[in-house]
TIROKE-179622 format. One record per residue (C-alpha): residue number from 0; x, y, z. Coordinates in pm, 1 decimal, always signed. Layout:
BEGIN
+-----+----------+----------+----------+
! seq !     east !    north !       up !
+-----+----------+----------+----------+
! NUM !        X !        Y !        Z !
...
+-----+----------+----------+----------+
//
This chain:
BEGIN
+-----+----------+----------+----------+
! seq !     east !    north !       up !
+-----+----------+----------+----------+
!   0 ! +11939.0 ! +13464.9 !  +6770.8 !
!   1 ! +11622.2 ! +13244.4 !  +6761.5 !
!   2 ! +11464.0 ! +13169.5 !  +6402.2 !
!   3 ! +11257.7 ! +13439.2 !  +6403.5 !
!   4 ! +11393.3 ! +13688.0 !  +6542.2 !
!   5 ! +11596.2 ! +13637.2 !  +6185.5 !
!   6 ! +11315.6 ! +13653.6 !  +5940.1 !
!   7 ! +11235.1 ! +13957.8 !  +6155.2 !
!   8 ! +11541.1 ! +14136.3 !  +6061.0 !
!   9 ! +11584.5 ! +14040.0 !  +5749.5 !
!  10 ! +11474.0 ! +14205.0 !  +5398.6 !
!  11 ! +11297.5 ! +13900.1 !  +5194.8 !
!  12 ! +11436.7 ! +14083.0 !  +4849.3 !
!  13 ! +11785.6 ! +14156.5 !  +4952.1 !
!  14 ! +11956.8 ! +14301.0 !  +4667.6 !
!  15 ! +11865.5 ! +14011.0 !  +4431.5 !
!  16 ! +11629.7 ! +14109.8 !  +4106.9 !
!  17 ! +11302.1 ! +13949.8 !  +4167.2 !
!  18 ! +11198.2 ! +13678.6 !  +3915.0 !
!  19 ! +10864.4 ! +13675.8 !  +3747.6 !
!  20 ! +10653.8 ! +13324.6 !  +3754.6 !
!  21 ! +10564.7 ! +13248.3 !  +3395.5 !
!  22 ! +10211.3 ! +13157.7 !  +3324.4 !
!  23 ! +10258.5 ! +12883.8 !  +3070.3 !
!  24 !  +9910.8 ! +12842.1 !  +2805.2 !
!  25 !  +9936.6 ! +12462.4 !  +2692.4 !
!  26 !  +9555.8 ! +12438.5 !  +2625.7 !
!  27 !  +9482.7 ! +12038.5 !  +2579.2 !
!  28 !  +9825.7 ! +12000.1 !  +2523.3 !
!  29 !  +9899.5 ! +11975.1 !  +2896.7 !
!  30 ! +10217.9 ! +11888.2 !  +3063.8 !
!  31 ! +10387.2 ! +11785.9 !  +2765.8 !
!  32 ! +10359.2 ! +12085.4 !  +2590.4 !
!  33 ! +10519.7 ! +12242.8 !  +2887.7 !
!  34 ! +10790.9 ! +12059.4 !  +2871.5 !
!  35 ! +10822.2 ! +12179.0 !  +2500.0 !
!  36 ! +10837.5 ! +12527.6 !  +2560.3 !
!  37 ! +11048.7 ! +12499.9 !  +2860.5 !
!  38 ! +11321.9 ! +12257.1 !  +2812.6 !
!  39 ! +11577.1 ! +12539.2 !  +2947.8 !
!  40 ! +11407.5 ! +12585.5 !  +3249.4 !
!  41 ! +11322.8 ! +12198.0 !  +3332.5 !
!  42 ! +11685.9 ! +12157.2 !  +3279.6 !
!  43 ! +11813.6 ! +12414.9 !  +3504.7 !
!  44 ! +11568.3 ! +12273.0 !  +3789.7 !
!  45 ! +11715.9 ! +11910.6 !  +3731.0 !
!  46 ! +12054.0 ! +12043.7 !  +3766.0 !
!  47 ! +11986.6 ! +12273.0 !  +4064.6 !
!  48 ! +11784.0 ! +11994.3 !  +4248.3 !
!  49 ! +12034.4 ! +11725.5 !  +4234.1 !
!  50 ! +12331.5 ! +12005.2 !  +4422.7 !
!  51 ! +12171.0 ! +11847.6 !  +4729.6 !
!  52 ! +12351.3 ! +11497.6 !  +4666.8 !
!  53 ! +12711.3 ! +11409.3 !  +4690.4 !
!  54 ! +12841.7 ! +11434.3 !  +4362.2 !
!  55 ! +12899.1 ! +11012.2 !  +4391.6 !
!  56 ! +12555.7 ! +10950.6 !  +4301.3 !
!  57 ! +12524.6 ! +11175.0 !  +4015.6 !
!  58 ! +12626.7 ! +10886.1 !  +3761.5 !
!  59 ! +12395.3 ! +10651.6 !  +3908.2 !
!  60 ! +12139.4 ! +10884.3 !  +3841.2 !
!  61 ! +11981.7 ! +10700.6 !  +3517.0 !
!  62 ! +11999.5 ! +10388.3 !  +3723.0 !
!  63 ! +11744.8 ! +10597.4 !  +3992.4 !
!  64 ! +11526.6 ! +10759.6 !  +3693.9 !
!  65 ! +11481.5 ! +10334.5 !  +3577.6 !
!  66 ! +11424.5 ! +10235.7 !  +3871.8 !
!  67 ! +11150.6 ! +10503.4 !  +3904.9 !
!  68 ! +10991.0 ! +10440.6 !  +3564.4 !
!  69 ! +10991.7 ! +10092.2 !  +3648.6 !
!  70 ! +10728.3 ! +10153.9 !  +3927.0 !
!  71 ! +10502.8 ! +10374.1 !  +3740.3 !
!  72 ! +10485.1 ! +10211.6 !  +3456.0 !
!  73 ! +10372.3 !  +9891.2 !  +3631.3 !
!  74 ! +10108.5 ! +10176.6 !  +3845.0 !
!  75 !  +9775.9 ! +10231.9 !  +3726.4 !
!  76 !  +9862.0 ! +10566.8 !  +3670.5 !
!  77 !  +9701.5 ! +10717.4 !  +3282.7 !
!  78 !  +9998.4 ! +10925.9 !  +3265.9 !
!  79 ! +10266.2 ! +10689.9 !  +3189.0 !
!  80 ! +10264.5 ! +10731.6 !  +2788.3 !
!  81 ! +10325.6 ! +11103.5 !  +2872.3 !
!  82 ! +10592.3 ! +11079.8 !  +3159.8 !
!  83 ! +10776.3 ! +10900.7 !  +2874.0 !
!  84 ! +10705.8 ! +11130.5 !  +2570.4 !
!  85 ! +10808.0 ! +11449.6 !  +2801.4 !
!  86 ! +11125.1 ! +11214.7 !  +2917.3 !
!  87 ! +11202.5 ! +11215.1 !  +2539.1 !
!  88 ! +11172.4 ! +11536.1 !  +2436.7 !
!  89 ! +11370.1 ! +11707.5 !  +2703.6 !
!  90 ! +11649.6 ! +11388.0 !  +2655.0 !
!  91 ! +11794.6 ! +11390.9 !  +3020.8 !
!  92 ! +11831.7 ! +11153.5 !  +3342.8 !
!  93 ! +11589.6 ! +11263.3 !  +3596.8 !
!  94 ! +11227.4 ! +11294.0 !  +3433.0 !
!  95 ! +11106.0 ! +10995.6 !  +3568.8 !
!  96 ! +11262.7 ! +11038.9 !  +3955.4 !
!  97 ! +11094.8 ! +11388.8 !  +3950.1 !
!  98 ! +10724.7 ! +11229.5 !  +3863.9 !
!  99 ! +10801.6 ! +10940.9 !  +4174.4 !
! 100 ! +10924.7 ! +11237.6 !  +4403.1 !
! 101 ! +10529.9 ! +11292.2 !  +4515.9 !
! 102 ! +10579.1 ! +11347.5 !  +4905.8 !
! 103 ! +10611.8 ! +11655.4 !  +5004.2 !
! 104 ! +10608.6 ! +11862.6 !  +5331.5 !
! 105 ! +10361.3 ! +12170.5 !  +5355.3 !
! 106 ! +10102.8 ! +12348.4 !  +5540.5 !
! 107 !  +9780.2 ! +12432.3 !  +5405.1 !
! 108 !  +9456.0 ! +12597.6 !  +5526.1 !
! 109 !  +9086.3 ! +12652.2 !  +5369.0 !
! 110 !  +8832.6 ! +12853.1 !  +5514.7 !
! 111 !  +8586.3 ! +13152.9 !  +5490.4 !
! 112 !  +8606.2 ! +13529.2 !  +5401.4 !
! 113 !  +8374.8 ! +13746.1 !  +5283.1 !
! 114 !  +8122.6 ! +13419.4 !  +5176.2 !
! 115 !  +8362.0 ! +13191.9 !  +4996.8 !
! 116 !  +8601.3 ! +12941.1 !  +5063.0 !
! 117 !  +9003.5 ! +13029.4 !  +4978.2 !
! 118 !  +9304.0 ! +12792.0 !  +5012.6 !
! 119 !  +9627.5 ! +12873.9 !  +5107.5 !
! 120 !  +9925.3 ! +12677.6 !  +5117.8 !
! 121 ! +10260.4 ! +12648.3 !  +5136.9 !
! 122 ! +10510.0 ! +12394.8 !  +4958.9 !
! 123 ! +10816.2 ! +12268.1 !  +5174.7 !
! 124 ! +11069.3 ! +12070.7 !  +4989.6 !
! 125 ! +11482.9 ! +12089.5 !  +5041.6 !
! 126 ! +11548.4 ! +12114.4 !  +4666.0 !
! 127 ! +11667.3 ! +12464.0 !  +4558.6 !
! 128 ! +11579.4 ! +12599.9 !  +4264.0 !
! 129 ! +11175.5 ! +12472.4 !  +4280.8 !
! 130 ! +11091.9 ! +12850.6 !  +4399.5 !
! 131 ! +11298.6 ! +13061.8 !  +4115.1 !
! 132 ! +11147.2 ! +12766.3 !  +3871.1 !
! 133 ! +10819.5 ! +12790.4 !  +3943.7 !
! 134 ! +10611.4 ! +12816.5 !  +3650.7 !
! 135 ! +10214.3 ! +12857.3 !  +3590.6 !
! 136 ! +10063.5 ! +12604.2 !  +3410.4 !
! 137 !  +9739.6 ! +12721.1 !  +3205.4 !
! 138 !  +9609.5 ! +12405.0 !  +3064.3 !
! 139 !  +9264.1 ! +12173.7 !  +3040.9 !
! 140 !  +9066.8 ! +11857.9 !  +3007.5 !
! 141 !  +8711.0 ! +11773.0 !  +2963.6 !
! 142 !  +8549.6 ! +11940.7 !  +3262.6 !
! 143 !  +8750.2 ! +12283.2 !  +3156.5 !
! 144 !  +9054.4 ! +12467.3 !  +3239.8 !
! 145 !  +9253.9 ! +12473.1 !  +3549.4 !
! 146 !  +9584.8 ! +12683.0 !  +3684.4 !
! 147 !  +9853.2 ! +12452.8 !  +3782.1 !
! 148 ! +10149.2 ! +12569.9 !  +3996.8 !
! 149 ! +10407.7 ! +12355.2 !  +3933.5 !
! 150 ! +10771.4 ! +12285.7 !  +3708.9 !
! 151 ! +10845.1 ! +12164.6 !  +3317.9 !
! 152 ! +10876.9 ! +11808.3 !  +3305.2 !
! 153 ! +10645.0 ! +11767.5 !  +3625.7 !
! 154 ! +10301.1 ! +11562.7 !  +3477.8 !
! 155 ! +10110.3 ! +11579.9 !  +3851.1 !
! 156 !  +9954.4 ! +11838.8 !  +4033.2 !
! 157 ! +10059.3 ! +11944.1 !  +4335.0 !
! 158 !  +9857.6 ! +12305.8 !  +4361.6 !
! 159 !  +9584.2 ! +12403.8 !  +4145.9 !
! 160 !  +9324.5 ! +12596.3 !  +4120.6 !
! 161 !  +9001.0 ! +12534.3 !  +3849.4 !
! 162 !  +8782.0 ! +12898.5 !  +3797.6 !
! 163 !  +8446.5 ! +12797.9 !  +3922.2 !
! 164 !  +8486.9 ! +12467.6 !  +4032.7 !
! 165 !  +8719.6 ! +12393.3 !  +4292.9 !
! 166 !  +9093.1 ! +12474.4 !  +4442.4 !
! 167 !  +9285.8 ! +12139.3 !  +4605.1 !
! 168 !  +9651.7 ! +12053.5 !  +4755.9 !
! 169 !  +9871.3 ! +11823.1 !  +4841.2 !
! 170 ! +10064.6 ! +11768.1 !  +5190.6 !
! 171 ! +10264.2 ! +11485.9 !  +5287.2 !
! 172 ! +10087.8 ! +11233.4 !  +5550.9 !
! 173 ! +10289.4 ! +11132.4 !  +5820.2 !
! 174 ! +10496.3 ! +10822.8 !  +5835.6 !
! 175 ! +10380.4 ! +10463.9 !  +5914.4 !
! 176 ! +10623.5 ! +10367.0 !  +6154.2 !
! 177 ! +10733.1 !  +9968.3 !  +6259.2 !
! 178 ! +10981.2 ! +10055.1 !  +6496.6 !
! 179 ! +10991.4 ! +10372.0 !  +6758.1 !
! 180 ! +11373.5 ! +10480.4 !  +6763.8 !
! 181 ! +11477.4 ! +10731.9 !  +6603.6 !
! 182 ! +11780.1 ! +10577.7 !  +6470.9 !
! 183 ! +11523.3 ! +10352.5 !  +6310.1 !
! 184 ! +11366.9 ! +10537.3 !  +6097.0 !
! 185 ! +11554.8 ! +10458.5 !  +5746.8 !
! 186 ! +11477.9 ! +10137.8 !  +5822.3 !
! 187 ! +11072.6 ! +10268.8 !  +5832.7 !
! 188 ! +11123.0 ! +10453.3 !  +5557.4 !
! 189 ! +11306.4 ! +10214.1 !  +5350.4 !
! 190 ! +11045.1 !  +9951.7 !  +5449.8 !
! 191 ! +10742.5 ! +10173.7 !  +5328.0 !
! 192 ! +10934.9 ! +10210.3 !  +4987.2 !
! 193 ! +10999.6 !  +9836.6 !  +4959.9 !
! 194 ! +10629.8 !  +9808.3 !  +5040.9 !
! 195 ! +10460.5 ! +10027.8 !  +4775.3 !
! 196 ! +10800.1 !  +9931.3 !  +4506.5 !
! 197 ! +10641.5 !  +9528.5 !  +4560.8 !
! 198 ! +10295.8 !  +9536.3 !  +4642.5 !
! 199 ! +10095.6 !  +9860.0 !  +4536.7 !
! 200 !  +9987.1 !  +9921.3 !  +4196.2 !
! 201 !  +9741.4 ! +10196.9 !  +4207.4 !
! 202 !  +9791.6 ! +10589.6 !  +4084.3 !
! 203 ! +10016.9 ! +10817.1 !  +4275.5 !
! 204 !  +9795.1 ! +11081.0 !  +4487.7 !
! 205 !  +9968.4 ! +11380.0 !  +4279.7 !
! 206 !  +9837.6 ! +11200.9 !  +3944.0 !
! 207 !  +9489.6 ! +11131.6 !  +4096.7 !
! 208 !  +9494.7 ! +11498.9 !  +4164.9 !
! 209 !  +9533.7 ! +11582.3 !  +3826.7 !
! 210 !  +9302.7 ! +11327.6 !  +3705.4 !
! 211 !  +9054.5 ! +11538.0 !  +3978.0 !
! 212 !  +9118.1 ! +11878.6 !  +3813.8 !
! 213 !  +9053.1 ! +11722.4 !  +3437.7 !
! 214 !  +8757.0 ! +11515.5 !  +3476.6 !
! 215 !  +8558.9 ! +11666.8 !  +3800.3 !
! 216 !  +8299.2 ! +11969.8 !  +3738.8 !
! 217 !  +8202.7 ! +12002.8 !  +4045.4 !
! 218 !  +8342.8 ! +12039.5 !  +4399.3 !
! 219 !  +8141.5 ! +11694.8 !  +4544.4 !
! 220 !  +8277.1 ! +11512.1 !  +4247.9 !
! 221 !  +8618.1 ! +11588.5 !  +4313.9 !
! 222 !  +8552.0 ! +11518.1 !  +4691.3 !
! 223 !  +8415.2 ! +11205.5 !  +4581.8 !
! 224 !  +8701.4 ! +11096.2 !  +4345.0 !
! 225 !  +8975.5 ! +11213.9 !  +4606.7 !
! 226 !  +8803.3 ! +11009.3 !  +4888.2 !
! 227 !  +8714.1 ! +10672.5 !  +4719.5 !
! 228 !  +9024.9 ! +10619.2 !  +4486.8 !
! 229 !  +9294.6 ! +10398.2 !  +4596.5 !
! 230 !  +9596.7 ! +10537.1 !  +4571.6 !
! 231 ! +10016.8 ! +10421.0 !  +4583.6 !
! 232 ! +10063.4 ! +10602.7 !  +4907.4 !
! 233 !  +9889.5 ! +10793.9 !  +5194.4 !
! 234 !  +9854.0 ! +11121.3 !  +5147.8 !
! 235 !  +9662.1 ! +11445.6 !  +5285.5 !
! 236 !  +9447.9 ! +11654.3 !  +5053.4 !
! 237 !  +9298.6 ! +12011.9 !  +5116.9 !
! 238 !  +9007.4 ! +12106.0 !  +4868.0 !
! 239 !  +8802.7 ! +12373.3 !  +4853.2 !
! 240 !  +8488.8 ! +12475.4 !  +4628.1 !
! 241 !  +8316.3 ! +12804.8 !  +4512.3 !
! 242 !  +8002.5 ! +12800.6 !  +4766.2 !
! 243 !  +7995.5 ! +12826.6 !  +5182.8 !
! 244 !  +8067.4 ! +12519.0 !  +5353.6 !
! 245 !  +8238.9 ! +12372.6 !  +5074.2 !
! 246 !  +8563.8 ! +12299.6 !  +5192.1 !
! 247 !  +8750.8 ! +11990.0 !  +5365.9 !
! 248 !  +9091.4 ! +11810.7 !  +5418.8 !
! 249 !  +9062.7 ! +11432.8 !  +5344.0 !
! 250 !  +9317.2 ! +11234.1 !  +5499.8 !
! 251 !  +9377.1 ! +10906.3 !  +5287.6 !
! 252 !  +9560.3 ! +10585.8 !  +5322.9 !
! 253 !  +9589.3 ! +10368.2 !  +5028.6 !
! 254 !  +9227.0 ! +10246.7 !  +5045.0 !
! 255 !  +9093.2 ! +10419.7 !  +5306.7 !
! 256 !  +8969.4 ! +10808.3 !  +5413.9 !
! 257 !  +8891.1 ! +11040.0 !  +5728.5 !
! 258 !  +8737.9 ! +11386.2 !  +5607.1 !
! 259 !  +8693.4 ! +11698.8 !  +5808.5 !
! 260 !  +8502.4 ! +11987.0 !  +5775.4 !
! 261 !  +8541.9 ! +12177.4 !  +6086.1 !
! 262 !  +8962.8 ! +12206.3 !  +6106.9 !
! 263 !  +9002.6 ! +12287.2 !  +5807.1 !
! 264 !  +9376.3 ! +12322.4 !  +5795.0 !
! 265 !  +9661.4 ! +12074.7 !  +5707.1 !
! 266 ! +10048.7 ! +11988.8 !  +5803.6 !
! 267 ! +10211.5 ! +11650.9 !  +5828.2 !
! 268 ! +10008.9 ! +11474.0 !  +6053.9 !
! 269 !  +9662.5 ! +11318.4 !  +6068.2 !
! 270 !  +9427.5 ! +11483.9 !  +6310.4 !
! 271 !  +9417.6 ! +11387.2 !  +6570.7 !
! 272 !  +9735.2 ! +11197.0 !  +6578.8 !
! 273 !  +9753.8 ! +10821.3 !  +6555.7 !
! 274 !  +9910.1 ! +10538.2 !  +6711.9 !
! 275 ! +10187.4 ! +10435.9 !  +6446.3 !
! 276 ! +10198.3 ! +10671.2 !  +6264.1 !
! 277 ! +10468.6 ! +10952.1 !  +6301.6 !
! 278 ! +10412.5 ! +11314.3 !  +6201.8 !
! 279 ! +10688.1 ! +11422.4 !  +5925.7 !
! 280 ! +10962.6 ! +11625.1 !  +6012.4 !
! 281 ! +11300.1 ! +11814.6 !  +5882.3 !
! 282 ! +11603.3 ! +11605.2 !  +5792.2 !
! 283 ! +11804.0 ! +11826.8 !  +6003.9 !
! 284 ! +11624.0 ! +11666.8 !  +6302.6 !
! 285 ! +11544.5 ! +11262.0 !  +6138.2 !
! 286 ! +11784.5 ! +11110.4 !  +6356.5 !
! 287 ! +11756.7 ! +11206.2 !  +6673.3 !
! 288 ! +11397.8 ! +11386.3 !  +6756.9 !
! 289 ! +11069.1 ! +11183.8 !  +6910.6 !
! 290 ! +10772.6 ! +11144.0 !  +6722.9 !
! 291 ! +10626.1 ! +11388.4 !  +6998.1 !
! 292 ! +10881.6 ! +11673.9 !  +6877.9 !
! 293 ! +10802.2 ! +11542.1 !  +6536.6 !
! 294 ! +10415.3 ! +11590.9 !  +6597.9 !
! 295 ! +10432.2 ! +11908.8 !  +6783.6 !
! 296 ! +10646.6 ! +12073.7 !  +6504.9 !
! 297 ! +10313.6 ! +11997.0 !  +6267.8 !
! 298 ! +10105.3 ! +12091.3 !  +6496.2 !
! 299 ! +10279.3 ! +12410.9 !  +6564.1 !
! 300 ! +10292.0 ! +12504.2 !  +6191.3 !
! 301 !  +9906.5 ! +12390.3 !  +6140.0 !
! 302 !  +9758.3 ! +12582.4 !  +6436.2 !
! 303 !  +9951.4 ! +12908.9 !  +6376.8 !
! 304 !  +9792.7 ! +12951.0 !  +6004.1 !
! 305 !  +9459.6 ! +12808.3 !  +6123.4 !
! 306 !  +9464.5 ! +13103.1 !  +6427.0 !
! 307 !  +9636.9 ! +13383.3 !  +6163.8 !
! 308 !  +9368.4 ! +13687.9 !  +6213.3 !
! 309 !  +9469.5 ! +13906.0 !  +5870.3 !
! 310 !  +9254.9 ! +13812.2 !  +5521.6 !
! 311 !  +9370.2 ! +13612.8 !  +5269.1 !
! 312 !  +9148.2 ! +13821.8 !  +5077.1 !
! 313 !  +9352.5 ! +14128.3 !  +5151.0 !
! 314 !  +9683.4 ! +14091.6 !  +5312.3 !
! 315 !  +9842.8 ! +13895.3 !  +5066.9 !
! 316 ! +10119.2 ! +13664.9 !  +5161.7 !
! 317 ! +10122.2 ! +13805.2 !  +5579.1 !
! 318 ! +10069.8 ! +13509.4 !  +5682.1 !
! 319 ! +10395.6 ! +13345.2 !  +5550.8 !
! 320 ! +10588.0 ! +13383.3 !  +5898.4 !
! 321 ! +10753.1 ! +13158.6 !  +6101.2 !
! 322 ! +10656.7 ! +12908.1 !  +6187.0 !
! 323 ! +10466.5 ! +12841.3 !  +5873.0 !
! 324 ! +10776.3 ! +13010.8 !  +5671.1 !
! 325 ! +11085.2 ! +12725.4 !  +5753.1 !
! 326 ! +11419.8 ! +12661.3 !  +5595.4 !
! 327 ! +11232.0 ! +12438.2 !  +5307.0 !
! 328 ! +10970.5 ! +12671.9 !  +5241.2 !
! 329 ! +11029.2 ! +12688.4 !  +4814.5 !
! 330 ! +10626.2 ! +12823.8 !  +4759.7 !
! 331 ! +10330.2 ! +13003.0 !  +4842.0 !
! 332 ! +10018.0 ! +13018.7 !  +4743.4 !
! 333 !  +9673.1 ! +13108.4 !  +4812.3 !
! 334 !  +9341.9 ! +13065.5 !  +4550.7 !
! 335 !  +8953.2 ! +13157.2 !  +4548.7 !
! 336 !  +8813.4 ! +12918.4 !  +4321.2 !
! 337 !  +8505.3 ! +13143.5 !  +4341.3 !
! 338 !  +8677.9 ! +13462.1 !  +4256.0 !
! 339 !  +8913.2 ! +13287.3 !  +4030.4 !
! 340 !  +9183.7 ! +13395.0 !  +4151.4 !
! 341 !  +9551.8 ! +13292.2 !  +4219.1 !
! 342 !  +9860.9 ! +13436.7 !  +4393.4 !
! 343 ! +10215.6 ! +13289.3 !  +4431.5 !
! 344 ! +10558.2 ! +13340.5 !  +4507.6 !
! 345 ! +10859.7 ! +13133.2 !  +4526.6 !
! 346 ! +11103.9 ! +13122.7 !  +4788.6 !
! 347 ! +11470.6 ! +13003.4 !  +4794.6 !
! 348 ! +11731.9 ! +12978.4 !  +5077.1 !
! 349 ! +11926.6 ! +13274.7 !  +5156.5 !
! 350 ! +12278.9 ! +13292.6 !  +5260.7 !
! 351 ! +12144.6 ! +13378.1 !  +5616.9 !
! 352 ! +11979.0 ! +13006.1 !  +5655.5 !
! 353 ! +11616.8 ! +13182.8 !  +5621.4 !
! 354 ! +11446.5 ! +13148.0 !  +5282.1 !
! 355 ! +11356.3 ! +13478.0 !  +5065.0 !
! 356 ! +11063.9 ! +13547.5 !  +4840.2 !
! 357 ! +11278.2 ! +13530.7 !  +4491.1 !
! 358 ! +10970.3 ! +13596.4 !  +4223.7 !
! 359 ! +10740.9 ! +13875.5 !  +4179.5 !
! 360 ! +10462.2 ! +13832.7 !  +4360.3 !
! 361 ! +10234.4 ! +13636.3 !  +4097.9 !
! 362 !  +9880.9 ! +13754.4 !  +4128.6 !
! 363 !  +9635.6 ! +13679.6 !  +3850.4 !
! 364 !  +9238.8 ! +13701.6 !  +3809.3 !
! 365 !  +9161.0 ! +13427.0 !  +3607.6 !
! 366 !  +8818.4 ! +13529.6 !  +3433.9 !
! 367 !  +8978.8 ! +13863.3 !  +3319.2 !
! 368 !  +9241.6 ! +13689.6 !  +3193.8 !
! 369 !  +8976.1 ! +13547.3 !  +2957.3 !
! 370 !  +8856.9 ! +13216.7 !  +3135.5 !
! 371 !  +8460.9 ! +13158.6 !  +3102.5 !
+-----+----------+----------+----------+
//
């Protein structure tokens, strides 16, 4: 039975009790307060991530989290004082690995209803437990509060929305690729790592996202910022503002930028494609499909949300379907800056191989919930 013909058939709640998303308040107390009130929950996500490994590599583990705060703290990222105080307080192996894991696989659209922009987005990742430990992070800087949907112990931003200012994301760019084989890509991959581990020294894209969200008030500053700062890695952002025509995806590289304003929508690939570079894919499929399967796969995902007729508006999350809905999708989300409003739900694997919604459907007006 194909894919989805599955989802079709299938009942996204099953019998399972749906979780609620937790809107965390941290005021100016940001990510580290959130790792104060949650230290249960950031736990449980550590433990439930790392039943992806072989059990071998779980005592090299500190070793990994080192080795990852080794990077950042030689990075130009702000944040490194508070990756450390949060990796303190909640006194486990992992904090730092989970503030290097940055790259992540999604599909994202902004556009038009009804006068305003809205973003929508999904979050693909093969970790479980990021959808059932999804939290809502309520917190600010100086330009004013923003939502953050993200996990205790996290200190980017990887989904956000900021009443009357702006809504952004983050998808994974594709791969800058030395060889063509597909047998060769570790060797890519582990190349790029050595790369930005020896060489690069500027803020991780998910950090400079954050930085956006604290310090822009507008929707051209945060354009501006996203554009024009180098960052560790390339990296595809979708941002959209309060008024008509504000909205964009800016594809970076570490010092440079191509933004649109027409296709407004987002996978794993640049657009158009690019000589060298090599769309993401699944890991099911890294060893033996072509960067043309790769590409099309993005492409796929990208043009089916950018073509999906319903509302986001209206029709909630309808437009989480294959193939936009995959075997990684953990989140999904869509925001009205304008309207100040935000919607998610998280998603886990089911026993079937197709992933479930597993929260309540998380649907909050900001300004009535008492932002100015």
């Amino acid at each position: 039975m194909r894919y989805n013909e599955i989802v079709a058939n299938t009942v996204q709640s099953e019998s399972a009790v749906m979780l609620d998303i937790p809107v965390i308040d941290a005021g100016d107390g940001g990510t580290l307060r959130h790792a104060v009130l949650s230290p249960a929950r950031a736990r449980a996500l550590r433990d439930d991530c790392l039943t992806v490994f072989p059990r071998a590599i779980i005592p090299f583990l500190p070793v990994l989290d080192g080795a990852a705060r080794h990077w950042l703290t030689r990075s130009c990222s702000p944040y490194v004082p508070e990756i450390a105080q949060i990796a303190a307080t909640l006194g486990f192996p992992g904090v730092w690995l989970l503030n290097n894991s940055y790259q992540w696989g999604c599909t994202s659209l902004a556009r038009e209803e009804e006068g305003v922009p809205w973003l929508a987005r999904t979050l693909d990742w093969p970790f479980p437990g990021l959808g059932r430990h999804t939290d809502v992070l309520r917190t600010k800087g100086p330009a004013g509060e923003y939502f953050s949907v993200t996990w205790p112990g996290y200190a980017g931003v990887l989904t956000a929305m900021a009443p009357r200012r702006f809504a952004a994301c983050i998808n994974q760019a594709p791969m800058w690729r030395r060889t063509r084989h597909p047998w060769l890509r570790f060797f890519d991959m582990a190349a790029n790592a050595l790369h930005t581990w020896t060489r690069v020294r500027h803020m991780p894209p998910d950090q400079l996202l954050r930085r956006v969200f604290e310090t822009c008030e507008t929707y051209a500053a945060a354009r501006g910022a996203l554009e024009n700062t180098p960052v560790a890695r390339p990296v595809i952002y979708t941002l959209a503002g309060c008024a008509p025509g504000e909205r964009c995806v800016i594809e970076r590289t570490e010092y440079g930028f191509v933004t649109r304003e027409d296709r407004t929508s987002a996978a794993n690939d640049w657009v158009p494609s690019r000589p060298e570079w090599e769309a993401r894919m699944s890991s099911a499929y890294f060893l033996t499909a072509s960067s043309a399967l790769a590409g099309a796969r993005c492409r796929e995902r990208q043009d089916s949300l950018a073509s999906w007729s319903g509302l986001l508006s209206r029709d909630g999350f309808d437009w989480v379907k294959p193939p936009v809905l995959n075997p990684y999708t953990r989140l999904a989300v869509t925001m009205c800056p304008a309207r100040a409003i935000l919607r998610v739900a998280g998603f886990e694997l089911g026993n079937d191989g197709v992933p479930k919604q597993v929260t309540q459907l998380h649907e909050r007006e900001a300004l009535r919930a008492g932002v100015n």
